[in-house]
PDBQT receptor file of N, H, CA, C and O in Angstrom, charges set to zero:
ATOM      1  N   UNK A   1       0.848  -1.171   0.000  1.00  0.00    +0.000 N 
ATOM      2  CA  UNK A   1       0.000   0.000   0.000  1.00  0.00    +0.000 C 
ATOM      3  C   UNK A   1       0.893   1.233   0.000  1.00  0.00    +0.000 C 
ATOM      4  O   UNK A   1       1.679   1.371   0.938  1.00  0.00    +0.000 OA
ATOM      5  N   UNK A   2       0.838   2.179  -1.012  1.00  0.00    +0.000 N 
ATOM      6  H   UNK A   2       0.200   2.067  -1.774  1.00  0.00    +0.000 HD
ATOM      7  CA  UNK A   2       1.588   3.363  -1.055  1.00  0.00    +0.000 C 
ATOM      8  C   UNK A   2       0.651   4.591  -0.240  1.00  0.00    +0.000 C 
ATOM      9  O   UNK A   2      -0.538   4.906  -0.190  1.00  0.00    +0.000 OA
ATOM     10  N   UNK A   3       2.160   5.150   0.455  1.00  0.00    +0.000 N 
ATOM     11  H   UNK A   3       3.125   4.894   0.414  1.00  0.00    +0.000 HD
ATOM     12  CA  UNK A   3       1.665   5.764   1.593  1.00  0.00    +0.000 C 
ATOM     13  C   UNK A   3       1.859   7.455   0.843  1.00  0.00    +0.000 C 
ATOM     14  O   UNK A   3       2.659   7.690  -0.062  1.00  0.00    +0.000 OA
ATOM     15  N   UNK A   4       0.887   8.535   1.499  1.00  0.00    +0.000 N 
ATOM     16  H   UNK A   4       0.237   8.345   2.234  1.00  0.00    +0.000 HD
ATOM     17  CA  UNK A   4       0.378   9.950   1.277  1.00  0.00    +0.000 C 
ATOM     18  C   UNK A   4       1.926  10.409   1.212  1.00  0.00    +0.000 C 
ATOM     19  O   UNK A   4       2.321  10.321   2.375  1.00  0.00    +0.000 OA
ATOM     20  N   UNK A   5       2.701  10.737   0.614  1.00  0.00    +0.000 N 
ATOM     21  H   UNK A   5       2.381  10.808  -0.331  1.00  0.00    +0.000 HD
ATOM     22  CA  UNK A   5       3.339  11.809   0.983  1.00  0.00    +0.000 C 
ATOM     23  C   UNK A   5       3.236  13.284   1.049  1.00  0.00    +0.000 C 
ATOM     24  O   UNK A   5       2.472  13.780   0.221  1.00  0.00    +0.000 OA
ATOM     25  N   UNK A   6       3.836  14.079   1.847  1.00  0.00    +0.000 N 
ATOM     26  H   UNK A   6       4.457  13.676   2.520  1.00  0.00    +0.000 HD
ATOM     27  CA  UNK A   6       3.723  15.024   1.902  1.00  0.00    +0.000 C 
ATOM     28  C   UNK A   6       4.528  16.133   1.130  1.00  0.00    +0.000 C 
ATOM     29  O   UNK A   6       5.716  15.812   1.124  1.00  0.00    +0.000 OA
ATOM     30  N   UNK A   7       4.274  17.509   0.373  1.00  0.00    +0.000 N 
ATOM     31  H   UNK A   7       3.309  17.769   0.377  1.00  0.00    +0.000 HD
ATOM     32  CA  UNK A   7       4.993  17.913  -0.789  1.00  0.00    +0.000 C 
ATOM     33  C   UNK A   7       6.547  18.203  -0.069  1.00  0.00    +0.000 C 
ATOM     34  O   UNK A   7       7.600  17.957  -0.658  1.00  0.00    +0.000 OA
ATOM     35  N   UNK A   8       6.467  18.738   1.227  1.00  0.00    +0.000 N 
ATOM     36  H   UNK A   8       5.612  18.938   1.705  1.00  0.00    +0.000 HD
ATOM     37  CA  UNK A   8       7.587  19.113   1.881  1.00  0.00    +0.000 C 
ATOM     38  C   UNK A   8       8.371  17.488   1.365  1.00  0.00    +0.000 C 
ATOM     39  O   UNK A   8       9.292  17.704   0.577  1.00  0.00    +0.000 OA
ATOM     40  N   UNK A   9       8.199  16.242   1.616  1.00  0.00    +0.000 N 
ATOM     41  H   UNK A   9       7.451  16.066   2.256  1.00  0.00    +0.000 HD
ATOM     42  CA  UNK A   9       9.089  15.329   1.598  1.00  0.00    +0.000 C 
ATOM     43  C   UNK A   9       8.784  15.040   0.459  1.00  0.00    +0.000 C 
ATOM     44  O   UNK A   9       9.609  14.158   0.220  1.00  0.00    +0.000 OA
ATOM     45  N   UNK A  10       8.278  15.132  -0.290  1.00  0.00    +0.000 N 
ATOM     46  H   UNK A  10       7.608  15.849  -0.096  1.00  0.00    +0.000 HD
ATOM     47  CA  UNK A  10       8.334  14.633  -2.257  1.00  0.00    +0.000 C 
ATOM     48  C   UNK A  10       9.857  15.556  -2.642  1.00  0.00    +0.000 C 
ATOM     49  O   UNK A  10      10.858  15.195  -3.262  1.00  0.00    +0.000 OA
ATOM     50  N   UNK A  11       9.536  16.788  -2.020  1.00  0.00    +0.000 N 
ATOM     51  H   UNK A  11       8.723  17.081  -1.516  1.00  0.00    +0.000 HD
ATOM     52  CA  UNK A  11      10.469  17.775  -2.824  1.00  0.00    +0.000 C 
ATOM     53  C   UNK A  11      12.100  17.635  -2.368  1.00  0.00    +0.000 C 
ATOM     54  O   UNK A  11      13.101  17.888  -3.039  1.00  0.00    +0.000 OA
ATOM     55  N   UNK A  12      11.954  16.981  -0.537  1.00  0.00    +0.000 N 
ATOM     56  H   UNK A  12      11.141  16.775   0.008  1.00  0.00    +0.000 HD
ATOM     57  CA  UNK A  12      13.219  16.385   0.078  1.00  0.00    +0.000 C 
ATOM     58  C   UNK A  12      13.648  15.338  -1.086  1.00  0.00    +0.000 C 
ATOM     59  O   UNK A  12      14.606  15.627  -1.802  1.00  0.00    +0.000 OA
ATOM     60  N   UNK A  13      13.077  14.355  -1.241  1.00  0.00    +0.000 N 
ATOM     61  H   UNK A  13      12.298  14.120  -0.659  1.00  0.00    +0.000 HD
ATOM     62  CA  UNK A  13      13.494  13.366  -1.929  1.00  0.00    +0.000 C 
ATOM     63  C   UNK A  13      14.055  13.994  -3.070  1.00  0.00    +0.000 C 
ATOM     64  O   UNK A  13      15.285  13.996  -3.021  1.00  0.00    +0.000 OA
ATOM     65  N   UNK A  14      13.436  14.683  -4.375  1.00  0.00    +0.000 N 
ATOM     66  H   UNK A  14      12.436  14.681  -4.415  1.00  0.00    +0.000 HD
ATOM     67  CA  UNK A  14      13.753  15.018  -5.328  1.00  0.00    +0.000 C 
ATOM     68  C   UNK A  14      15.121  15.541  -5.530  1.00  0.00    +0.000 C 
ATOM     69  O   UNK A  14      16.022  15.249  -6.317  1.00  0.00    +0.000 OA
ATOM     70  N   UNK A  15      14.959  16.692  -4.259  1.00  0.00    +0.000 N 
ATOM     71  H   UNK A  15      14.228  16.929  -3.620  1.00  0.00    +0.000 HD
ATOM     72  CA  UNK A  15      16.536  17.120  -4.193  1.00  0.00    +0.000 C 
ATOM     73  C   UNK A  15      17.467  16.100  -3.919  1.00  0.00    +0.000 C 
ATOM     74  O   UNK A  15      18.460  15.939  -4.629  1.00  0.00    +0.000 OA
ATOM     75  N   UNK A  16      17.145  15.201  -2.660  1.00  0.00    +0.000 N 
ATOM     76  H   UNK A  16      16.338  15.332  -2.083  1.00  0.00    +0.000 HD
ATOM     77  CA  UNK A  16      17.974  14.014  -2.592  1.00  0.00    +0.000 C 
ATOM     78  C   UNK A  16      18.421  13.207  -3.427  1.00  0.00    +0.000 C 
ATOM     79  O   UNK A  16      19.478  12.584  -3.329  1.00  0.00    +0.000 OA
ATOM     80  N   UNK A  17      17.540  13.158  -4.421  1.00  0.00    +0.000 N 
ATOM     81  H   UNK A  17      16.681  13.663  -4.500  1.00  0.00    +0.000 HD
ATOM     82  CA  UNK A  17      18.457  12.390  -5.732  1.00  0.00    +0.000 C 
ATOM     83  C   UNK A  17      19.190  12.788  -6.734  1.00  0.00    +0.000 C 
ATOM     84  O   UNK A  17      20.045  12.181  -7.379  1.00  0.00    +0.000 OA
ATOM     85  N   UNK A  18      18.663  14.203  -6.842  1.00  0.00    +0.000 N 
ATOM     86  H   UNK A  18      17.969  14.696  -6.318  1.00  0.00    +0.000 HD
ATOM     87  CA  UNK A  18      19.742  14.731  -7.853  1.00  0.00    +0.000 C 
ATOM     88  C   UNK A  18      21.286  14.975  -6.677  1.00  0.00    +0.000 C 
ATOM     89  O   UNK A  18      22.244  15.378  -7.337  1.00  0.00    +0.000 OA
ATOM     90  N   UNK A  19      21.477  14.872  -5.799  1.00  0.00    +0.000 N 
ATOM     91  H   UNK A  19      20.699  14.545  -5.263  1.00  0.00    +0.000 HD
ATOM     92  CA  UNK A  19      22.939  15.202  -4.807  1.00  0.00    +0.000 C 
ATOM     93  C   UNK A  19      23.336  13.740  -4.840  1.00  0.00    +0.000 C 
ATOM     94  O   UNK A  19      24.470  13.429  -4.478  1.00  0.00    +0.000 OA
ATOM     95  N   UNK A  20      22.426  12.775  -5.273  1.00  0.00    +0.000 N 
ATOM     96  H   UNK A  20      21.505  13.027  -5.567  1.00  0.00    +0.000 HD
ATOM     97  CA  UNK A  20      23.241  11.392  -5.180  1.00  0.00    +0.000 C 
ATOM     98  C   UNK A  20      24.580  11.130  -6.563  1.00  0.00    +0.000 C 
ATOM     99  O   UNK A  20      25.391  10.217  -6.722  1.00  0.00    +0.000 OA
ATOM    100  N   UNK A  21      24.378  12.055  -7.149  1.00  0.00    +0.000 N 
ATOM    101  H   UNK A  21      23.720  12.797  -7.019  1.00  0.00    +0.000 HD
ATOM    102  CA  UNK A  21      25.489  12.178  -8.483  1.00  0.00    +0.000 C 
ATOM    103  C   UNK A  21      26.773  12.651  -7.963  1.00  0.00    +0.000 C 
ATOM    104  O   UNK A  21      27.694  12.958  -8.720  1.00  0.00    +0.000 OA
ATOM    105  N   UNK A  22      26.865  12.726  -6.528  1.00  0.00    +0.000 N 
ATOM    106  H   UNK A  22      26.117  12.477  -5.913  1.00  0.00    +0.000 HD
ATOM    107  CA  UNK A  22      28.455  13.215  -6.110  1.00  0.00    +0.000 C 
ATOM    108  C   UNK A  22      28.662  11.709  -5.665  1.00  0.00    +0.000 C 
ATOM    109  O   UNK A  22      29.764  11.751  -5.120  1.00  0.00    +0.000 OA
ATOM    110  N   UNK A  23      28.265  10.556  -5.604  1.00  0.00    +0.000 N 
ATOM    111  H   UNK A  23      27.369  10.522  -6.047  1.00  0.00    +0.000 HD
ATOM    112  CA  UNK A  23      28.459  10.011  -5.449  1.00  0.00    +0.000 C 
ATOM    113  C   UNK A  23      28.923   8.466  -6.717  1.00  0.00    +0.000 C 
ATOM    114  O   UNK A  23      27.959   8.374  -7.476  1.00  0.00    +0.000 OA
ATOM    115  N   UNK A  24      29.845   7.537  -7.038  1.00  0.00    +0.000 N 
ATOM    116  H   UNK A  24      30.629   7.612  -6.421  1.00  0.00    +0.000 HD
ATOM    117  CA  UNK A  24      30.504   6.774  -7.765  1.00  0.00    +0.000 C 
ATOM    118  C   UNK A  24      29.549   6.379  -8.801  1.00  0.00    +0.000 C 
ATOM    119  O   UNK A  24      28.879   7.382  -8.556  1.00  0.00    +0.000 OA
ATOM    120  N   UNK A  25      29.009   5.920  -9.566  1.00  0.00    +0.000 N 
ATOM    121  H   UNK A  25      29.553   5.105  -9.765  1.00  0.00    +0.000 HD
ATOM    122  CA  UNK A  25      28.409   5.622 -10.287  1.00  0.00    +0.000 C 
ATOM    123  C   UNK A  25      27.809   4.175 -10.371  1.00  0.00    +0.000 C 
ATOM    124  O   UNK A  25      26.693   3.817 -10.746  1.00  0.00    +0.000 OA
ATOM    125  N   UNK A  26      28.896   3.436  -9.902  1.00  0.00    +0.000 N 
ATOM    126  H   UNK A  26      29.802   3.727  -9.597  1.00  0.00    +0.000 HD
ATOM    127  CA  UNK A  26      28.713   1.778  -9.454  1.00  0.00    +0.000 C 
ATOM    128  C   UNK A  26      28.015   1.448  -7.982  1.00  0.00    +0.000 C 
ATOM    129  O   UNK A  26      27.488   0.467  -7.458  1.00  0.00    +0.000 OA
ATOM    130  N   UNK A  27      28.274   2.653  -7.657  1.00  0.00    +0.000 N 
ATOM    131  H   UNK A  27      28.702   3.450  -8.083  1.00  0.00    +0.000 HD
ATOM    132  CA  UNK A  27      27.364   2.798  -5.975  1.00  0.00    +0.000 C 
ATOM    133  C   UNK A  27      26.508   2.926  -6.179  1.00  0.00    +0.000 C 
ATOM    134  O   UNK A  27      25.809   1.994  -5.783  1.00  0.00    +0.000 OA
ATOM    135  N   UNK A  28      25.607   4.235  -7.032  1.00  0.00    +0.000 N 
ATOM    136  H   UNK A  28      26.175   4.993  -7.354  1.00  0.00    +0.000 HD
ATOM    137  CA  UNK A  28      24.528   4.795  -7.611  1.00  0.00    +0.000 C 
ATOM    138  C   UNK A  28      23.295   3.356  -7.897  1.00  0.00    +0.000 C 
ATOM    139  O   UNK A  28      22.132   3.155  -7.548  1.00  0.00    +0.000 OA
ATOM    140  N   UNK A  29      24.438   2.497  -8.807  1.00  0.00    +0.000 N 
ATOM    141  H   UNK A  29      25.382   2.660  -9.091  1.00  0.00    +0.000 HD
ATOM    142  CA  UNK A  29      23.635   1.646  -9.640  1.00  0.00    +0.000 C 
ATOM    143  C   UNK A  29      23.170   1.379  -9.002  1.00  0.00    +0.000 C 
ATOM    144  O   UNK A  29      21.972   1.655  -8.927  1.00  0.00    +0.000 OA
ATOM    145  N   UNK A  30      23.896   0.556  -7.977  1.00  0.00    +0.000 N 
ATOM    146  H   UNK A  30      24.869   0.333  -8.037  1.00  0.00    +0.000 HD
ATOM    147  CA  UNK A  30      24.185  -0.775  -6.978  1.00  0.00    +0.000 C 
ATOM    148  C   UNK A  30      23.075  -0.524  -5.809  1.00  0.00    +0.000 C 
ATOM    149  O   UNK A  30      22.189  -1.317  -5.489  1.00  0.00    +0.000 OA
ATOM    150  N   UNK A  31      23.365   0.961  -5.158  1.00  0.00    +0.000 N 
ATOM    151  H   UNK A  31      24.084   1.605  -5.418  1.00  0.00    +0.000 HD
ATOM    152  CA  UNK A  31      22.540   1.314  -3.990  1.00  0.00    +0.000 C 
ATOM    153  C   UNK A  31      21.522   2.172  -3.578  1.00  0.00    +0.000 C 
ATOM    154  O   UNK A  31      20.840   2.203  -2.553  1.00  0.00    +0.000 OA
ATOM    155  N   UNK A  32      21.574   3.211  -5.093  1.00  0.00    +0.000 N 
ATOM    156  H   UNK A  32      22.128   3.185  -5.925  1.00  0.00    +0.000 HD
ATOM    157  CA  UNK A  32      21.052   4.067  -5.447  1.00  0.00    +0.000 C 
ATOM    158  C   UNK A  32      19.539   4.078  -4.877  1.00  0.00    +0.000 C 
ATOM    159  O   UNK A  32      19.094   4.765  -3.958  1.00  0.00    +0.000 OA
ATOM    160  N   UNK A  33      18.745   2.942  -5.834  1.00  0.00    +0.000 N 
ATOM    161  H   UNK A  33      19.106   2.384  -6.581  1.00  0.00    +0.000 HD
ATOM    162  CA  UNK A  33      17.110   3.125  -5.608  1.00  0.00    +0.000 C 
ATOM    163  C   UNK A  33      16.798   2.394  -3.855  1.00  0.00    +0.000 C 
ATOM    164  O   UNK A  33      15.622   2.516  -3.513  1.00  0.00    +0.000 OA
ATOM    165  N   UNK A  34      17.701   1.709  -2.833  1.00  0.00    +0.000 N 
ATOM    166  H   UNK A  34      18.657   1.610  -3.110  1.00  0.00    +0.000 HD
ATOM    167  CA  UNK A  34      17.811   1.436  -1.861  1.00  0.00    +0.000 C 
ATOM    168  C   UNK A  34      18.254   2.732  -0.602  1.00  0.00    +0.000 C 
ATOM    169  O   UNK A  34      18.054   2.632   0.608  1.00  0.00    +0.000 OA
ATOM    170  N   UNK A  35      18.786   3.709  -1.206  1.00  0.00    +0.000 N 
ATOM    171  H   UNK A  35      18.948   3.790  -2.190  1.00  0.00    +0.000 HD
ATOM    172  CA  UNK A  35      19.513   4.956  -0.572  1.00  0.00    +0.000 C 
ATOM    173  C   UNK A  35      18.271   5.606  -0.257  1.00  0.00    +0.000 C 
ATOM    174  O   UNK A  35      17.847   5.995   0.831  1.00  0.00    +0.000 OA
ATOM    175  N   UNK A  36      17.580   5.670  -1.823  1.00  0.00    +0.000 N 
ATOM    176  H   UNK A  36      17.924   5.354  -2.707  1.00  0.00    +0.000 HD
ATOM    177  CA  UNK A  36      16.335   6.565  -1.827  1.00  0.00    +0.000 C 
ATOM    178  C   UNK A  36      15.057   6.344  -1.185  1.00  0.00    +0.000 C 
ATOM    179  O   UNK A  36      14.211   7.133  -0.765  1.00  0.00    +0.000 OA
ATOM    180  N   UNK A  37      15.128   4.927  -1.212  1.00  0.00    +0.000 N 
ATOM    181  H   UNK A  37      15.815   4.286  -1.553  1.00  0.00    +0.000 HD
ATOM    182  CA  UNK A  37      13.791   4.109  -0.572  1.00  0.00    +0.000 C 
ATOM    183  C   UNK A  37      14.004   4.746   1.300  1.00  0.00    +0.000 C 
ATOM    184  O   UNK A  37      13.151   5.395   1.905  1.00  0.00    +0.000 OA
ATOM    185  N   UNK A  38      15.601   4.234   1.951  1.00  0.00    +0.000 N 
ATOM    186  H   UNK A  38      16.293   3.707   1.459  1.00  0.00    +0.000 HD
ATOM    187  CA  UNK A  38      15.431   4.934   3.532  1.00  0.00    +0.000 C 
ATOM    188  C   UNK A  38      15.216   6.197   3.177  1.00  0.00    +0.000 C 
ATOM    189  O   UNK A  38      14.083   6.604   3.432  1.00  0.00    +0.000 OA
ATOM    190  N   UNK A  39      16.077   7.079   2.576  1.00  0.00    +0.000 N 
ATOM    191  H   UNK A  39      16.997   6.748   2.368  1.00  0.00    +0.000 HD
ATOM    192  CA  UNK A  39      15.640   8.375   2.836  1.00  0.00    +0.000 C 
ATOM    193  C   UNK A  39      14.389   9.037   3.124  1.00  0.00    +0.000 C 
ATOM    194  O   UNK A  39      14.136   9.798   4.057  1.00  0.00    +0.000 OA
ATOM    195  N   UNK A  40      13.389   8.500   1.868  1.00  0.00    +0.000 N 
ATOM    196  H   UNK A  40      13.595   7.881   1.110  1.00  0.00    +0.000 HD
ATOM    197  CA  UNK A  40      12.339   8.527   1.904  1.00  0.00    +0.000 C 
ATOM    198  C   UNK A  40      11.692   8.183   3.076  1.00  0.00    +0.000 C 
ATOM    199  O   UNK A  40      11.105   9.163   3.534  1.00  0.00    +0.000 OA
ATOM    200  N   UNK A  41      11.564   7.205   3.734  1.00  0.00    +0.000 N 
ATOM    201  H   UNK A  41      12.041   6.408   3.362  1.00  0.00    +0.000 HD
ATOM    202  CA  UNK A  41      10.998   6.731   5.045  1.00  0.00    +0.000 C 
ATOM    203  C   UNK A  41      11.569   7.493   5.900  1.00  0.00    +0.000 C 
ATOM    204  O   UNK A  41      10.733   7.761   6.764  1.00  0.00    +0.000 OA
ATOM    205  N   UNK A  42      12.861   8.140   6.185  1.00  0.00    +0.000 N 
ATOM    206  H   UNK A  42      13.539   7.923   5.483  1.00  0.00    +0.000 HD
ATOM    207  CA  UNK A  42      13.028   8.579   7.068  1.00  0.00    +0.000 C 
ATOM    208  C   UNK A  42      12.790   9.934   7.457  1.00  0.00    +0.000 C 
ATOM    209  O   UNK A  42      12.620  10.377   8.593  1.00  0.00    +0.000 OA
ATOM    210  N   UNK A  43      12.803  10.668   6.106  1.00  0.00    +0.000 N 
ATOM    211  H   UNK A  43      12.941  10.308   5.183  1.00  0.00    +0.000 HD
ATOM    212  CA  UNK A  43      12.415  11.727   6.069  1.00  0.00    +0.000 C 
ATOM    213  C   UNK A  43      10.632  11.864   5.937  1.00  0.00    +0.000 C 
ATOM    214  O   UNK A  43      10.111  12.771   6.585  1.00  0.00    +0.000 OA
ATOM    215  N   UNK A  44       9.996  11.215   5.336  1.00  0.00    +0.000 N 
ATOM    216  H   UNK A  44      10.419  10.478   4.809  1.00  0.00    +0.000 HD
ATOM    217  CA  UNK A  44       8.869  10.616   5.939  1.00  0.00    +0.000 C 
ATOM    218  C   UNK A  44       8.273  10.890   7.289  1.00  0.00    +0.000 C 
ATOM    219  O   UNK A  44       7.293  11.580   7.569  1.00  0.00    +0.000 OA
ATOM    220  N   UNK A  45       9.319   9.993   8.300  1.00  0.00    +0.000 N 
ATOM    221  H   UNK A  45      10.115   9.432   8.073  1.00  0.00    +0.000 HD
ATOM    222  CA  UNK A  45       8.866   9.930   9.948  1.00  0.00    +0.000 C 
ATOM    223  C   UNK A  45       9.374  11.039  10.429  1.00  0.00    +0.000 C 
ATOM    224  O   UNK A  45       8.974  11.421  11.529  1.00  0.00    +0.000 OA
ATOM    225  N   UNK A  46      10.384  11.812   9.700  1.00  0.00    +0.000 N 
ATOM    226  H   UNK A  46      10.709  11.501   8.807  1.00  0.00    +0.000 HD
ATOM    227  CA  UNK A  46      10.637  12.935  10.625  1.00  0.00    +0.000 C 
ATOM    228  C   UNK A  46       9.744  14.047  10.319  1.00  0.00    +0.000 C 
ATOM    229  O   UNK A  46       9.658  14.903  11.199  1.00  0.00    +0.000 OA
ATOM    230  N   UNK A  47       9.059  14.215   9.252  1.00  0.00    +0.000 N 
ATOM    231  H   UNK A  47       9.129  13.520   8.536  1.00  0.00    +0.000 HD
ATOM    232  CA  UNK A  47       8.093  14.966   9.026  1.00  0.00    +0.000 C 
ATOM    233  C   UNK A  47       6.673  14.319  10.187  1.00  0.00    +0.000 C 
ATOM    234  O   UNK A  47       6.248  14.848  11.214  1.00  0.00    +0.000 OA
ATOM    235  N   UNK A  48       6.462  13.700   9.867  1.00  0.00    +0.000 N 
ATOM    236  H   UNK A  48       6.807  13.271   9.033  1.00  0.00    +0.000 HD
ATOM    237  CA  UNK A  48       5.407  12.970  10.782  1.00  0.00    +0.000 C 
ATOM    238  C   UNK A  48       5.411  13.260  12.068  1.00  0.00    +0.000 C 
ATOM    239  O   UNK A  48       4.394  13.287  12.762  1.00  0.00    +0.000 OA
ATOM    240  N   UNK A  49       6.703  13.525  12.514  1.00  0.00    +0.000 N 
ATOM    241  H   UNK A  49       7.529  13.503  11.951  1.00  0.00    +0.000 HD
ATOM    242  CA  UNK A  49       6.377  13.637  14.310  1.00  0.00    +0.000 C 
ATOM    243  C   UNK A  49       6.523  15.438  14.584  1.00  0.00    +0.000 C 
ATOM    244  O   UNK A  49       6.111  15.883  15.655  1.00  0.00    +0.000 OA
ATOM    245  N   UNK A  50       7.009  16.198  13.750  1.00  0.00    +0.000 N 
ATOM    246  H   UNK A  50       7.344  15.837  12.879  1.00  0.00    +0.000 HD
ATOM    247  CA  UNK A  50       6.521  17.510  14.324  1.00  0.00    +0.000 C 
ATOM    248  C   UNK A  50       7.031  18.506  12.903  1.00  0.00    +0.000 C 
ATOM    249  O   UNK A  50       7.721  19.516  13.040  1.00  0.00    +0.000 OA
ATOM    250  N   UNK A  51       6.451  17.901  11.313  1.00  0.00    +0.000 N 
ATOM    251  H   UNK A  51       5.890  17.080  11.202  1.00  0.00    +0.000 HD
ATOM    252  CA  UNK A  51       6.291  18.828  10.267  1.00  0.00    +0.000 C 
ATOM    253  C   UNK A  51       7.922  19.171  10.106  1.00  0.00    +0.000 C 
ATOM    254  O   UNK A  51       8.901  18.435  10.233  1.00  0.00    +0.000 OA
ATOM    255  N   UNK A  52       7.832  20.290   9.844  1.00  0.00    +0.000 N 
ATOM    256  H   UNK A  52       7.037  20.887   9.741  1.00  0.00    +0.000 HD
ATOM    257  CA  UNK A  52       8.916  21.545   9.059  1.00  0.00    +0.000 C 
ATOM    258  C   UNK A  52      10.331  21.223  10.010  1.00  0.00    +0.000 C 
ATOM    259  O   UNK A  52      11.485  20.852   9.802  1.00  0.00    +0.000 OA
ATOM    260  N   UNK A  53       9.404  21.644  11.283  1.00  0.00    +0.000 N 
ATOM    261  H   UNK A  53       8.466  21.946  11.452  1.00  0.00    +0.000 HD
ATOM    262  CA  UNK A  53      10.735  21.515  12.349  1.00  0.00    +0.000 C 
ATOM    263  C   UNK A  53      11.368  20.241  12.290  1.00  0.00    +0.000 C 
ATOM    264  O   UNK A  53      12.365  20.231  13.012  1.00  0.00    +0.000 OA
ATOM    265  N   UNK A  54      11.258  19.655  11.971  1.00  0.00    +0.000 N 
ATOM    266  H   UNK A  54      10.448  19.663  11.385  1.00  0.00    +0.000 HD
ATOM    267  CA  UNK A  54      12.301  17.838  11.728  1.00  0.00    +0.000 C 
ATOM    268  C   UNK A  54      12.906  17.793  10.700  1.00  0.00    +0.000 C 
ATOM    269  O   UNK A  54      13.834  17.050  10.378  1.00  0.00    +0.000 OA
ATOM    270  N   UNK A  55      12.229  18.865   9.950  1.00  0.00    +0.000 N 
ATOM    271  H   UNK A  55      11.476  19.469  10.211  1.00  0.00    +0.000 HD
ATOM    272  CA  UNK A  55      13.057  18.439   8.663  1.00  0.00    +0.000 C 
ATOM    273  C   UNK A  55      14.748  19.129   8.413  1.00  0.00    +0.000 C 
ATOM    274  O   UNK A  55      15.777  18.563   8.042  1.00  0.00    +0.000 OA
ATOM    275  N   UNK A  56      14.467  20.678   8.827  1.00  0.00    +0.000 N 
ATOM    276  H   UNK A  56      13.632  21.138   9.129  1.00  0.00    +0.000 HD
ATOM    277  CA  UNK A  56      15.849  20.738   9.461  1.00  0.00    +0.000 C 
ATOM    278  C   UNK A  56      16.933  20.029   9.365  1.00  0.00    +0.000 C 
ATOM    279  O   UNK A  56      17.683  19.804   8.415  1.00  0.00    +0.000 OA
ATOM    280  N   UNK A  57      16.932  19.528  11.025  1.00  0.00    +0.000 N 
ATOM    281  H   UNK A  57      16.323  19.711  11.796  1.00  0.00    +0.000 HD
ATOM    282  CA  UNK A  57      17.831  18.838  11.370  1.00  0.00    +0.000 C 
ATOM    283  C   UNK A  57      17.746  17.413  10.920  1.00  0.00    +0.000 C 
ATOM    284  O   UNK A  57      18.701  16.766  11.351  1.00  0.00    +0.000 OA
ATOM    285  N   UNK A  58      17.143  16.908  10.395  1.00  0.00    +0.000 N 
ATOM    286  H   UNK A  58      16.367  17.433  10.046  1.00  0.00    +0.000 HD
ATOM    287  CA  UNK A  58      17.082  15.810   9.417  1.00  0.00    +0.000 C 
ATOM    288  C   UNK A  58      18.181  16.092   8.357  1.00  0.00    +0.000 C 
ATOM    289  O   UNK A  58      19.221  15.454   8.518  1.00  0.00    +0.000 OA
ATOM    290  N   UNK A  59      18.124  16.985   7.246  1.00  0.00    +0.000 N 
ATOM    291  H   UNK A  59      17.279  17.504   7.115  1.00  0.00    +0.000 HD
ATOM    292  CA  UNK A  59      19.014  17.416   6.421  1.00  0.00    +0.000 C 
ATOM    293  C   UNK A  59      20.209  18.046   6.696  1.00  0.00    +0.000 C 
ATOM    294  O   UNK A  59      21.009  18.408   5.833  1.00  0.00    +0.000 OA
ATOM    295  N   UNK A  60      20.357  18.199   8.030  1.00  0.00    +0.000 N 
ATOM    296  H   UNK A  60      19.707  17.905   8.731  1.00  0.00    +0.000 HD
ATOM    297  CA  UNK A  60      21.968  18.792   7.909  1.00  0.00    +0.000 C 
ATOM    298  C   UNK A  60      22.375  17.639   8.658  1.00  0.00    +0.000 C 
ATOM    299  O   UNK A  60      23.603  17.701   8.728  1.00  0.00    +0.000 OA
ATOM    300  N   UNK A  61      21.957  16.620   9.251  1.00  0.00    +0.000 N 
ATOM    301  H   UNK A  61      20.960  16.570   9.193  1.00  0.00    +0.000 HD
ATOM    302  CA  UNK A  61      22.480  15.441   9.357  1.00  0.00    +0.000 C 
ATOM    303  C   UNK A  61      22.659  14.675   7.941  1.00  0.00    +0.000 C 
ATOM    304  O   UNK A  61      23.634  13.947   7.758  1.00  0.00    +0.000 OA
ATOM    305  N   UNK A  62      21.655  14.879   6.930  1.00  0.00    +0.000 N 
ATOM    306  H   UNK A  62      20.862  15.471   7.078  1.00  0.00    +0.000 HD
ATOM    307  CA  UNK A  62      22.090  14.348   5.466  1.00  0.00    +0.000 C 
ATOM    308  C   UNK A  62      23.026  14.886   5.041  1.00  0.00    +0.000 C 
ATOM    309  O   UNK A  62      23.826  14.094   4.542  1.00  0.00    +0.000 OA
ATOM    310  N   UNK A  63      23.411  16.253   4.989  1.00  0.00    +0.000 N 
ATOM    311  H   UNK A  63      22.761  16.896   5.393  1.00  0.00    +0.000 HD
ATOM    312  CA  UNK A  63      24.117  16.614   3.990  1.00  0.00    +0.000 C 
ATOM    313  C   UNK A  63      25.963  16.664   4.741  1.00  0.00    +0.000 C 
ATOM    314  O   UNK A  63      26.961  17.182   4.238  1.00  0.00    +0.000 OA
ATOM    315  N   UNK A  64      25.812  15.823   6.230  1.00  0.00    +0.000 N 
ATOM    316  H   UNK A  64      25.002  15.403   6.638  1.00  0.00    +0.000 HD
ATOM    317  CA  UNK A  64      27.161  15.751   6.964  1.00  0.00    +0.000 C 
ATOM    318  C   UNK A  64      27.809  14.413   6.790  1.00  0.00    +0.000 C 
ATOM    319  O   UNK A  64      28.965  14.001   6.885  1.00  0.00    +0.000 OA
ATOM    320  N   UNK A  65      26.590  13.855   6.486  1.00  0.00    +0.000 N 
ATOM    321  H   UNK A  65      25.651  14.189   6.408  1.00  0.00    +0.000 HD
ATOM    322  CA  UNK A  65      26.793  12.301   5.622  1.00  0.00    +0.000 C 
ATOM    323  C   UNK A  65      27.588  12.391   4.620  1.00  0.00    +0.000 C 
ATOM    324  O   UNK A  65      28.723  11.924   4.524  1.00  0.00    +0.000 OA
ATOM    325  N   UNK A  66      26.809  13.187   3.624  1.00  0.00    +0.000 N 
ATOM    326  H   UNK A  66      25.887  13.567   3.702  1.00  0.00    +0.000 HD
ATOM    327  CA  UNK A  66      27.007  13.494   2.181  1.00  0.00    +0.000 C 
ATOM    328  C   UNK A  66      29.026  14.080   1.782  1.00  0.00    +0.000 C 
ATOM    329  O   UNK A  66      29.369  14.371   0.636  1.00  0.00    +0.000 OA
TER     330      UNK A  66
């Protein structure tokens, strides 16, 4: 069952995949649509438990990854 997303996390994701191109290409292949699938969920639940404000610090924990 595909779940509601919300535009705030459609548009997380979107950006999230175009920033996955700093990353190897054989990784991409390999881990790519699996990278995107957690992100998605996670950014997902962090929207879920208190909106805008999660998302934040959600993404500068992504992009310290990154």
């Amino acid at each position: 069952m595909a779940r509601f997303l919300p535009r705030p996390v459609r548009l997380s994701v979107a950006v999230y995949r175009l920033l996955l191109v700093v990353y190897p290409s054989v990784h991409r292949q390999t881990y790519g649509p699996l990278v995107v699938q957690l992100f998605r969920d996670l950014c997902h639940d962090a929207y879920a438990q208190n909106g805008l404000l999660n998302l934040l610090p959600f993404w500068v924990q992504t992009l310290s990854d990154l």
